[in-house]
C-alpha distance (Angstrom), angle and dihedral (degrees) to the residues before:
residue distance angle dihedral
X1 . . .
X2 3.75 . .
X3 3.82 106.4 .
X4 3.69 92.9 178.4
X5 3.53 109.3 57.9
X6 3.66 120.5 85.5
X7 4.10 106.9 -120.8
X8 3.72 133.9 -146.4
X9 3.81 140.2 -169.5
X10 3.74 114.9 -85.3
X11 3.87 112.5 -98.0
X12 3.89 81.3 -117.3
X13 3.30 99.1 53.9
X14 4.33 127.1 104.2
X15 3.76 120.2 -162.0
X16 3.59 140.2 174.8
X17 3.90 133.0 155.8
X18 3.32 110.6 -122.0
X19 3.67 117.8 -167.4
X20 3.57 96.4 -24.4
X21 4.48 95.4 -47.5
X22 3.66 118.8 92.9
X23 3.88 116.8 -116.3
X24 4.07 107.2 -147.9
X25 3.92 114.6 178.5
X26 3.71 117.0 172.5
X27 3.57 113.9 -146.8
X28 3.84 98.5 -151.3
X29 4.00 92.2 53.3
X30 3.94 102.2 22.8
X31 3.48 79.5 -131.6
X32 4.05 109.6 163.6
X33 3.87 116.8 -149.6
X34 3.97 125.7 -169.1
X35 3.57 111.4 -173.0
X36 3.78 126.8 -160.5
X37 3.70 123.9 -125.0
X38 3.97 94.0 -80.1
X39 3.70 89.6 47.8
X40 3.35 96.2 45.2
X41 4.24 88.3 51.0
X42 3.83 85.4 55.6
X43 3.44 90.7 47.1
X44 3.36 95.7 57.6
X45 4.49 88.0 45.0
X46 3.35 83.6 62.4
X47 3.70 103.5 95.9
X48 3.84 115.1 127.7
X49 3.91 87.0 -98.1
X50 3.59 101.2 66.5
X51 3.64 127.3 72.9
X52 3.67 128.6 -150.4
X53 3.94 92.9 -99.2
X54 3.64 90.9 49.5
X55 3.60 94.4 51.8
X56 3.88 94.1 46.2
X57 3.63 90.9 49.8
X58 4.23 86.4 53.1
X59 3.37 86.5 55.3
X60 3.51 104.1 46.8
X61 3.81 87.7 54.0
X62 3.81 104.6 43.2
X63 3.90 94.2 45.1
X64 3.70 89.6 37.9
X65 3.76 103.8 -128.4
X66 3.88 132.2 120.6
X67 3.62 127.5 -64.8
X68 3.78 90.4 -128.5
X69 3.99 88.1 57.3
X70 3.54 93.1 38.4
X71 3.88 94.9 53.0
X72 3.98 88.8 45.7
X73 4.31 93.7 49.3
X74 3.74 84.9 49.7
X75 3.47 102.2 51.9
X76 3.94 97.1 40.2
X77 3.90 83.7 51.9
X78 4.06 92.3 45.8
X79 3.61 89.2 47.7
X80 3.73 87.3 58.6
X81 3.85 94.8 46.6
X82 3.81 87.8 47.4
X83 3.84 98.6 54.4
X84 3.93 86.9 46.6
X85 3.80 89.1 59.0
X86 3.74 92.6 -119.6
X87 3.65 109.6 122.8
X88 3.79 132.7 29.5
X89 3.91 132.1 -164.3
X90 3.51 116.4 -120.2
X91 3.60 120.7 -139.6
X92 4.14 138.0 -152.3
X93 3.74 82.9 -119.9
X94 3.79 97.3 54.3
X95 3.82 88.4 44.9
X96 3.53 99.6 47.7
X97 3.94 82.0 57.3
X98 3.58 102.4 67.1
């Protein structure tokens, strides 16, 4: 998991919040994602500014948990978005490109 790195929605990727529950769909799958309220908060961290760390450490303090548990939630939910193709992590390289 690359902490570091700020991530960003996959260029493939539709979202929309929709009465408070994110909405994924992948276009290359079809694959439809409904996120709960913690997913959907992450969802909406995940802006192409914020790194993984950074969001886990939002999350810790808005839902008022440790950053230990916060850090693992986020990653097992990152891991998911990850293997569904929906997010990416941008790196300096890739910025320094464009």
């Amino acid at each position: 998991m690359d902490w570091t790195s700020p991530i960003v929605a996959h260029d493939q990727v539709a979202a929309r919040v929709v009465d408070g529950a994110a909405v994924i769909v992948t276009a290359d799958a079809g694959d439809v994602m409904v996120l709960n309220q913690v997913g959907t908060r992450i969802w909406e961290l995940i802006d192409g500014a914020r790194s993984a760390d950074h969001i886990a450490q939002v999350i810790a303090r808005e839902y008022a948990v440790s950053d230990a548990h916060a850090r693992d939630d986020v990653a097992e939910f990152l891991q998911k978005l990850i293997a569904a193709h929906a997010i990416v992590f941008r790196s300096a390289a890739s910025d320094s490109s464009k």
